[in-house]
LOMARKE-94072 format. One record per residue (C-alpha): x, y, z. Coordinates in nm, 4 decimals. Layout:
X, Y, Z
X, Y, Z
...
REM end
This chain:
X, Y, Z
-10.0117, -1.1067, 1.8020
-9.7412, -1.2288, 1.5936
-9.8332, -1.4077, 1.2445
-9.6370, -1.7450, 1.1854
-9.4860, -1.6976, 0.8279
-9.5178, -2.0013, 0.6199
-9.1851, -2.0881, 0.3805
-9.2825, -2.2592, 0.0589
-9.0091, -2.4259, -0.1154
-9.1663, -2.3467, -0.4623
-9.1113, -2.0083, -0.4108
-8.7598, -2.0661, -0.2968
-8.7046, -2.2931, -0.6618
-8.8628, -1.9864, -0.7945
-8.6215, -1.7269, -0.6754
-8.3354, -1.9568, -0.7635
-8.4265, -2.0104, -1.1333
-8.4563, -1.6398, -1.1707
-8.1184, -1.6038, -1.0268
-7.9560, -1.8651, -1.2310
-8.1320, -1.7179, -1.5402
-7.9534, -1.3672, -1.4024
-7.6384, -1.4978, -1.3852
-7.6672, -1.7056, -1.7001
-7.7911, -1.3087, -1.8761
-7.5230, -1.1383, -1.7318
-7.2226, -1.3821, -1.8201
-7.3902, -1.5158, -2.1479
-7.4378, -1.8326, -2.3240
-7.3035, -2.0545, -2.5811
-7.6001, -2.2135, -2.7150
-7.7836, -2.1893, -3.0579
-8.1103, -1.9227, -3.0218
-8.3475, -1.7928, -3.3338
-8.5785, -1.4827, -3.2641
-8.9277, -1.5407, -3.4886
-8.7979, -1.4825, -3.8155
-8.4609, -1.7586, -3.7943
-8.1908, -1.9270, -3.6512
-7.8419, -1.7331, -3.5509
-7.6003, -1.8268, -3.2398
-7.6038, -1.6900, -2.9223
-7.5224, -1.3107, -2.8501
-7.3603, -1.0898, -2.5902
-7.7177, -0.9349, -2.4862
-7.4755, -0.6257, -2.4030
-7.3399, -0.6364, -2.7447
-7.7025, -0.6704, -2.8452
-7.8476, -0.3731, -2.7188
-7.5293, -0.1079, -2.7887
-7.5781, -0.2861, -3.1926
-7.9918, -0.1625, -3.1230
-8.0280, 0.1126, -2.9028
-8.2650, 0.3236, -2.9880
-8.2011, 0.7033, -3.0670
-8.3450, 1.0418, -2.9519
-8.6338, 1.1759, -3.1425
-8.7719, 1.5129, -3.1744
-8.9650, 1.6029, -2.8878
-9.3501, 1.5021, -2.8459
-9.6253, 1.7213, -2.8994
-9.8180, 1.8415, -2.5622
-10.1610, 1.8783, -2.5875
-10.3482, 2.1966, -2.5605
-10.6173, 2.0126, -2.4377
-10.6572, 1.7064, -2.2596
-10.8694, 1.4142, -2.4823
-11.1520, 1.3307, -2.2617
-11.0638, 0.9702, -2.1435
-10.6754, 1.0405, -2.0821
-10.5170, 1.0417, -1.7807
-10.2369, 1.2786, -1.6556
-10.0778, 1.3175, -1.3085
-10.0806, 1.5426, -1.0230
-9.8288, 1.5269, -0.7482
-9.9454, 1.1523, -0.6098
-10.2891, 1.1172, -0.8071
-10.4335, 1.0284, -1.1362
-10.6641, 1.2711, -1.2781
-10.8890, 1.3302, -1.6036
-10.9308, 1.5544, -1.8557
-11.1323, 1.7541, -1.6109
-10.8361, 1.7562, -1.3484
-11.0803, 1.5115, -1.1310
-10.8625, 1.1959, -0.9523
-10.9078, 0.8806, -1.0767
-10.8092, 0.5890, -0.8815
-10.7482, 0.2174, -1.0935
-10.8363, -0.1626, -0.9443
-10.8466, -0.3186, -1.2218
-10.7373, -0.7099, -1.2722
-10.4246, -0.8909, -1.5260
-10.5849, -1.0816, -1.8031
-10.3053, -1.3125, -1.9135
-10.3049, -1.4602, -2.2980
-10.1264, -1.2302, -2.5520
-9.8320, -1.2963, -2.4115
-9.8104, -1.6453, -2.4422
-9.8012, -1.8371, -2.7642
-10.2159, -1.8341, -2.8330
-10.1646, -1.5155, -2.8839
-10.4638, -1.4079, -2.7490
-10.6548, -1.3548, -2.3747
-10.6951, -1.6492, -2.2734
-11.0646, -1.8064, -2.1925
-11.1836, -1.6689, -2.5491
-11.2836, -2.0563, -2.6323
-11.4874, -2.0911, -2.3279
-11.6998, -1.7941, -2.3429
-11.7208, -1.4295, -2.5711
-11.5409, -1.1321, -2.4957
-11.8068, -0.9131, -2.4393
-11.9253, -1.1639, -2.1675
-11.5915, -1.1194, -1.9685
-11.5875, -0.7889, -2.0025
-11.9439, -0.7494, -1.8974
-11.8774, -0.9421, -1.5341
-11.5415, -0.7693, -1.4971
-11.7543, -0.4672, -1.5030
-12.0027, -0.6257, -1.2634
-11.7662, -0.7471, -0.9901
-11.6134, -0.3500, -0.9718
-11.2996, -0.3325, -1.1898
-11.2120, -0.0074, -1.4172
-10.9288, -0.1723, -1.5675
-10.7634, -0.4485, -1.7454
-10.4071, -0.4980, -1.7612
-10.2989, -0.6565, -2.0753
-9.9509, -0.8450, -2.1089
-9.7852, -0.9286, -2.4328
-9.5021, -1.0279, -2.5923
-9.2604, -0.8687, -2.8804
-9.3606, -1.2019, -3.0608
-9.7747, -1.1000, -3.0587
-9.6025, -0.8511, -3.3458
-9.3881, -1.0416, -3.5168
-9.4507, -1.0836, -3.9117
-9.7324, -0.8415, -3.9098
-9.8817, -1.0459, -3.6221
-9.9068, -1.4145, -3.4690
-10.2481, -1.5665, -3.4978
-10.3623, -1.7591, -3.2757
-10.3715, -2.1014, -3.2976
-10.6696, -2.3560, -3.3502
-10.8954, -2.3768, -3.0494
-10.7625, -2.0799, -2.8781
-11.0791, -1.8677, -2.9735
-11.4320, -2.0001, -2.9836
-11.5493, -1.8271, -3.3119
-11.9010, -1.9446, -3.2741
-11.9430, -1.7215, -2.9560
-11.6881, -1.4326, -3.1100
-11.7690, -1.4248, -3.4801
-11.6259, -1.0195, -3.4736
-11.2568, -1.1781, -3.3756
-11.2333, -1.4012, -3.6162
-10.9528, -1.3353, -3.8579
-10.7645, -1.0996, -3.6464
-10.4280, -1.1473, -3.5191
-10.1630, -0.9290, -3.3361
-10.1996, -0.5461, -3.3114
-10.5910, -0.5822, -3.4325
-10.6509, -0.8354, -3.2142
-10.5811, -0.6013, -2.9616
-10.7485, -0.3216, -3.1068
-11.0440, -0.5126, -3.1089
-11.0236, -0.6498, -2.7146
-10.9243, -0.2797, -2.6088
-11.2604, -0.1310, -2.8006
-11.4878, -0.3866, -2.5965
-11.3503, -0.2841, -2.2944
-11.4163, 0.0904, -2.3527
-11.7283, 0.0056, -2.4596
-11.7563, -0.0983, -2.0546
-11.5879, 0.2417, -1.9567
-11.3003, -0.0372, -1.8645
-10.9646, 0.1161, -1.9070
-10.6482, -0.0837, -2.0724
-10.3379, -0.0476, -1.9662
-10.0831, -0.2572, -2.1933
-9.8096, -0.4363, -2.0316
-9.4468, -0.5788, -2.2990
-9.4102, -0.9125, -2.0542
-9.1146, -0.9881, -2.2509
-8.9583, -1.0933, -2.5818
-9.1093, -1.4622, -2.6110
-9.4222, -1.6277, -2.6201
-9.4525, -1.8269, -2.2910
-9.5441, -2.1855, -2.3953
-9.8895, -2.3209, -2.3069
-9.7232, -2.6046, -2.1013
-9.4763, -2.3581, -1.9267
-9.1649, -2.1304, -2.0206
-9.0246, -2.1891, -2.3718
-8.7106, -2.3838, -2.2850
-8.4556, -2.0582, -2.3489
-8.1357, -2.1007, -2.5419
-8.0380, -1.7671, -2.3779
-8.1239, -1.7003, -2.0540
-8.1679, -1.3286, -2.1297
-8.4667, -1.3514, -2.2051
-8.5586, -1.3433, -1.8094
-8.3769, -1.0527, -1.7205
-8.3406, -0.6914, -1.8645
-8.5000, -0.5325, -2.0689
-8.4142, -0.6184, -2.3901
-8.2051, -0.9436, -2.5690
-7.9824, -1.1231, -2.7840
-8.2960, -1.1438, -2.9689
-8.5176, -0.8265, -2.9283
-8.2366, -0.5495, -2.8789
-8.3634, -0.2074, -2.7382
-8.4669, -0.0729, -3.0819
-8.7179, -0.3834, -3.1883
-8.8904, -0.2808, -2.7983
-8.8894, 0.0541, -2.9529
-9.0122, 0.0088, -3.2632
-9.3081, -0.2562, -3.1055
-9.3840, 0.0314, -2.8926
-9.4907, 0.2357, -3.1369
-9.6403, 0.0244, -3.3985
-9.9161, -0.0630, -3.0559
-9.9231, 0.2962, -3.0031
-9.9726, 0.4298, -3.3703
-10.2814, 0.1765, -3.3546
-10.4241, 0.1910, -3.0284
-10.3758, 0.6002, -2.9446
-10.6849, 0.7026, -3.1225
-10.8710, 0.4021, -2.8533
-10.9976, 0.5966, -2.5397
-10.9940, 0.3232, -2.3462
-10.5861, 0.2554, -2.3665
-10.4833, 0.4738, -2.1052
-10.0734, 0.3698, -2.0704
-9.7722, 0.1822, -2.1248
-9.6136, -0.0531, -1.8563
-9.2656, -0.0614, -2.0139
-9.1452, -0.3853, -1.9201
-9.2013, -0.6695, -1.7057
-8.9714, -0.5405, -1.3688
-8.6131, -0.6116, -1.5216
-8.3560, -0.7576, -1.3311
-8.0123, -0.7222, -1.2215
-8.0522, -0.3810, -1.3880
-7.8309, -0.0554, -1.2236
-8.0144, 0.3010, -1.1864
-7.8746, 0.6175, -1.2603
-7.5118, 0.5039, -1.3161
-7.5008, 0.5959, -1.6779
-7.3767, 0.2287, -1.8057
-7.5789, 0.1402, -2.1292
-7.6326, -0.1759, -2.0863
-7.7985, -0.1838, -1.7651
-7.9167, 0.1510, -1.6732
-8.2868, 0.1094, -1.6604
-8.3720, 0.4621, -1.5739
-8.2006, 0.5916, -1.9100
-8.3626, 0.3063, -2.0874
-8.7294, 0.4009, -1.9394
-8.6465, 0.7533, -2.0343
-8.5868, 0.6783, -2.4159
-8.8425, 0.3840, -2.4328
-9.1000, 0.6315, -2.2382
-9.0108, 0.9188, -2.4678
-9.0476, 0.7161, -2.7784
-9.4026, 0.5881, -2.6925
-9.5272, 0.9429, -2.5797
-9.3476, 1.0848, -2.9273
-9.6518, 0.8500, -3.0557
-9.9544, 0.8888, -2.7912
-9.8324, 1.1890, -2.5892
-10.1293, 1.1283, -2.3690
-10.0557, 0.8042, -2.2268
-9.9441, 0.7347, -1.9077
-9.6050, 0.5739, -1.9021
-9.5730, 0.3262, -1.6251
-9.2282, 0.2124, -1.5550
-9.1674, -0.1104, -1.3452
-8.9112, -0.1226, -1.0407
-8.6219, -0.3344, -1.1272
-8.3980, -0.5872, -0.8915
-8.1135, -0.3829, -0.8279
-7.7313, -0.4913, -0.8929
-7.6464, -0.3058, -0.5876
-7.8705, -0.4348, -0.3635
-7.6131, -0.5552, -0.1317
-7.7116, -0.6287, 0.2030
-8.0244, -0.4329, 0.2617
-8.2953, -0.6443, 0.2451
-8.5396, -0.3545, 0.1664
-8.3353, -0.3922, -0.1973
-8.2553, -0.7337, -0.2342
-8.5765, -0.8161, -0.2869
-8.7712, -0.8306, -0.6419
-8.9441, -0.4731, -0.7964
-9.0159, -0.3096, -0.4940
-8.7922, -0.0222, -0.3817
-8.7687, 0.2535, -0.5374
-8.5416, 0.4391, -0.3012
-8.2604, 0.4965, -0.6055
-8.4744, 0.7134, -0.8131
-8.4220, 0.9728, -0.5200
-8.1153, 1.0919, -0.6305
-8.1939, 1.0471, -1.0450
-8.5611, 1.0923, -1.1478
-8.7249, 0.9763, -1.4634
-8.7369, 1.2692, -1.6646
-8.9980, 1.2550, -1.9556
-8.9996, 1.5209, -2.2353
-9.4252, 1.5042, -2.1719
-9.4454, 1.6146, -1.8085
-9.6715, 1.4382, -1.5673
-9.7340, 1.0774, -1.7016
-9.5058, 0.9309, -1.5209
-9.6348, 0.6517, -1.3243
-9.4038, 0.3907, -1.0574
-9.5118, 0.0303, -1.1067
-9.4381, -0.1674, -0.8065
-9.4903, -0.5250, -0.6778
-9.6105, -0.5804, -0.2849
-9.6040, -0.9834, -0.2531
-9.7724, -1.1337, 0.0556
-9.5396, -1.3542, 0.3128
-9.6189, -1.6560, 0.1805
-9.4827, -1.5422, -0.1441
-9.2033, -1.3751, -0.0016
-9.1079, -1.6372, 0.2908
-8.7919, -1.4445, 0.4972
-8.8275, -1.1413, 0.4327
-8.7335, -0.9364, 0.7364
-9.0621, -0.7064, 0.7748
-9.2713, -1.0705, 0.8101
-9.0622, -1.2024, 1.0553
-9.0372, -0.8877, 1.2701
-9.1909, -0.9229, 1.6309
-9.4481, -0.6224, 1.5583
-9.5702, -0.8078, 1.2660
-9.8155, -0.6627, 1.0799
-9.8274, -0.3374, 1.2970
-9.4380, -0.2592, 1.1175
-9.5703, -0.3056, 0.7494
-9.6873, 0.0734, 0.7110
-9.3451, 0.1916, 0.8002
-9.1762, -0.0882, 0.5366
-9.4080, 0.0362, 0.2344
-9.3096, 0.3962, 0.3326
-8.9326, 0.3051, 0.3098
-8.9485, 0.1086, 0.0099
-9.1961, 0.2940, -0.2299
-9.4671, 0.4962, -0.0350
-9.2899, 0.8044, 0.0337
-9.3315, 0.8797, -0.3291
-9.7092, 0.8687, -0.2726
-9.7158, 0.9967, 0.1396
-9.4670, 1.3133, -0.0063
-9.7279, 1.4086, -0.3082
-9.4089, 1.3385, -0.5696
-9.5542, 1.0205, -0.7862
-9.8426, 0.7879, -0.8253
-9.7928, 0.4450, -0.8054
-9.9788, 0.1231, -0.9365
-9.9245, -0.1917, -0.7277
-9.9406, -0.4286, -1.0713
-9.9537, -0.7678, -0.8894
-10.1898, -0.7141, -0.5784
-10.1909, -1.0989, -0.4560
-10.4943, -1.1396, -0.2186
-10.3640, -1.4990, -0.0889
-10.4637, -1.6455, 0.2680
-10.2376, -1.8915, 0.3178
-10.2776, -1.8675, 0.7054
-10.2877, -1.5785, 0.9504
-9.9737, -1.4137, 0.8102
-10.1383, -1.3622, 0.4649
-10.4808, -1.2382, 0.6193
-10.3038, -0.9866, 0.8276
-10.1282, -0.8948, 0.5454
-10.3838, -0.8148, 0.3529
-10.6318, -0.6951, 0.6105
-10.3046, -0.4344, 0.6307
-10.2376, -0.3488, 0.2480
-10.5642, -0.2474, 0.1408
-10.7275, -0.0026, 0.3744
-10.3153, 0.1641, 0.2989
-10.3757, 0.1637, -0.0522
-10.7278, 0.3058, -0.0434
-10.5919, 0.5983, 0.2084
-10.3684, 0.7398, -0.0006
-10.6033, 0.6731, -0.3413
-10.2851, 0.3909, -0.5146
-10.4044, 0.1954, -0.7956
-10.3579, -0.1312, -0.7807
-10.4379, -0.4470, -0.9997
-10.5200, -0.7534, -0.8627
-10.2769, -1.0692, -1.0136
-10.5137, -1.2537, -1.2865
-10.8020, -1.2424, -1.4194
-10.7492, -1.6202, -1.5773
-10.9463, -1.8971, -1.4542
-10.6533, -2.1093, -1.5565
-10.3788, -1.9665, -1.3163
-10.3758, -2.0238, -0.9270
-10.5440, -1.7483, -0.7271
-10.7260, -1.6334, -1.0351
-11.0348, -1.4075, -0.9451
-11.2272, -1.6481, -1.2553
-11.2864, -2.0746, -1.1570
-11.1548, -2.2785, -1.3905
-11.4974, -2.3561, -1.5449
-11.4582, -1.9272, -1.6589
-11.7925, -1.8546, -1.5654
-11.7755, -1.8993, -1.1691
-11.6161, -1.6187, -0.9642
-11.3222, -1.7589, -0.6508
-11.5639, -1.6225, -0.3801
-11.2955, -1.5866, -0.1073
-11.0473, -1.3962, -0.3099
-11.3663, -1.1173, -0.4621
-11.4830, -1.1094, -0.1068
-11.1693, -0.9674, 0.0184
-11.0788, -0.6730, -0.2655
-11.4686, -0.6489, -0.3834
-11.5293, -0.3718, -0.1497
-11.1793, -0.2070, -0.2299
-11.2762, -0.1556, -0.5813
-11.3210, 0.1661, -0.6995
-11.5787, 0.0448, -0.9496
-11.7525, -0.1041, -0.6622
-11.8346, 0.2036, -0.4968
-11.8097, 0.0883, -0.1566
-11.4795, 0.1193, -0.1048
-11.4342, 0.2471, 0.3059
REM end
């Protein structure tokens, strides 16, 4: 039976900020902007990245033996040191990028605590998102009250790249895995979005502020640190970039040249990490809606193929939102609704995965039920995903966000939303 799709009109105000902020990247601005260290005026975020763009290195180092811990790939799968697969559901624990500087829930309860009922609920992994500002003047701090050092005594004093050192060594003390995510150059502002003199900030992958080299040079500094941690198994590049070209050779939006040097310059410093690159929204989308839509197709990699100097870390980073999230799209709206969805995923990004070319890590796995079209969505998704053996994480962690799997009290679990991936998880073990 056909699903009724539901249309939201926050999601609609959603879609049209981030094109306005596009449009407002592409043509520029004219007002005053300061990265972390100043003032200055406004830049040409083109003019930004040709004055940073980061250079070619020597090439990395391949290991004559695999560290135990690291992952590499095989056609579609993730495997060990021992060649076995590995398959990641792990959850997004939201904090370091936003201007406490730190995960956030830390003044509610320990670390170790979180990291022990992460474990317990199923989940091998924890995707961390920061921001180039976490590194900024050896580090931001984080600011009264947004760690409870009664109940973490061991993170007191530590700020920026230790900071994360320390939250990636109690997850390996879990066996969870990290994966490390640059959400962009800015702190995100406790009461929402810093207001942004440039608009840039929300699109590519670099700005008027943070050219190509500073996401370079951030890159490493996290990688010198973290590479000798177990536990830290990749880099997710970017947040998906937008209104970014593929393969078309023009510096200032060609994201698969960009993922290529930023890729090559964090595997120059941990050869052994997995570099996961995030779709972009395509400038040519035109009128296929398969392409029009945000970080989802990867279709244009066909013809040019990341090519890393390390061979087989690549991983695709994709996002798969449900139809109330995505009100319109064609695929919800078709008559054979949700029996047309397998056929969709293949188009857009599964043939990577159903051909044995790439894995692929769904990075925002949304398990809403917003009504019969979300359930049959996800009833849908998730026996696909475990079939083929894709990773996926699920949105947030963070009691404090909307479909978080925490309560806002950071102790309860949302019972609905564990219900429905719980026995997905491949820490769970009862995965069908």
């Amino acid at each position: 039976m056909r699903a009724k799709v539901p249309r939201r009109a926050a999601l609609a105000t959603r879609l049209s900020v981030a094109v306005v902020a596009l449009a407002a990247a592409l043509g520029g601005c004219d007002e005053p902007v300061g990265d972390t260290g100043g003032g200055g005026t406004c830049e040409d975020p083109a003019a930004a990245f040709v004055a940073g763009a980061s250079t070619t290195a020597s090439p990395a180092p391949i290991p004559a033996t695999r560290t135990p811990g690291a992952l590499h790939t095989a056609g579609q799968a993730l495997v060990g040191a021992d060649d076995a697969p590995v398959r990641l559901t792990g959850v997004t624990w939201s904090g370091f990028e936003t201007d406490r500087f730190a995960p956030h829930g830390l003044w509610a309860r320990s670390l170790r605590s979180m990291f022990d009922q992460m474990k317990r609920l199923g989940y091998n992994l924890v995707r961390l998102p920061f921001s180039d500002e976490l590194l900024a003047s050896g580090g931001a701090a984080p600011p009264a009250g947004a760690i409870d050092y009664d109940k973490n005594p061991d993170l007191f004093g530590l700020a920026g790249v230790d900071l994360l050192d320390a939250v990636a060594a109690a997850a390996g003390e879990r066996d969870i895995r990290v994966l490390l995510v640059r959400a962009g150059p800015r702190a995100v502002l406790e009461s929402g979005r810093e207001s942004a003199a440039c608009a840039d900030d929300a699109a590519g992958w670099y700005s008027a502020r943070v050219p190509e080299q500073r996401l370079v040079d951030d890159w490493q500094a996290i990688a010198r640190r973290l590479r000798a941690r177990p536990a830290v198994i990749g880099a997710e590049l970017s947040a998906p970039p937008l209104g970014v070209s593929w393969g078309d050779g023009a510096a200032a939006t060609d994201w698969r040249a960009a993922a290529e040097r930023i890729g090559d310059a964090v595997l120059d410093e941990a050869p052994e990490w997995l570099i996961v690159v995030p779709v972009g929204a395509w400038l040519a989308a035109g009128d296929d809606p398969h392409a029009a839509w945000y970080a989802g197709d990867l279709r244009p990699t066909k013809r040019t193929p990341v090519r890393l100097r390390v061979p087989d870390q690549l991983v695709w980073a994709v996002h798969e939102p449900p139809p109330s999230l995505l009100p319109g799209a064609d695929w919800f709206a078709s008559p054979s609704y949700p029996d047309n969805l397998e056929a969709h995923w293949y188009r857009s990004w599964g043939f990577v995965v159903q051909n044995g070319e790439y894995p692929v890590i769904v990075t925002t796995l949304t398990p809403r039920l917003d009504g019969e079209a979300d359930r049959a969505f996800i009833d849908t998704f998730l026996p696909y995903l475990s079939r083929y053996a894709v990773s996926f994480v699920v949105a947030s962690w963070n009691g404090d966000l909307d479909g978080g799997v925490l309560l806002d009290d950071w102790e309860g679990v949302r019972e609905p939303l564990q219900a429905v991936v719980g026995p997905w998880l491949a820490g769970a073990g009862a995965a069908p």
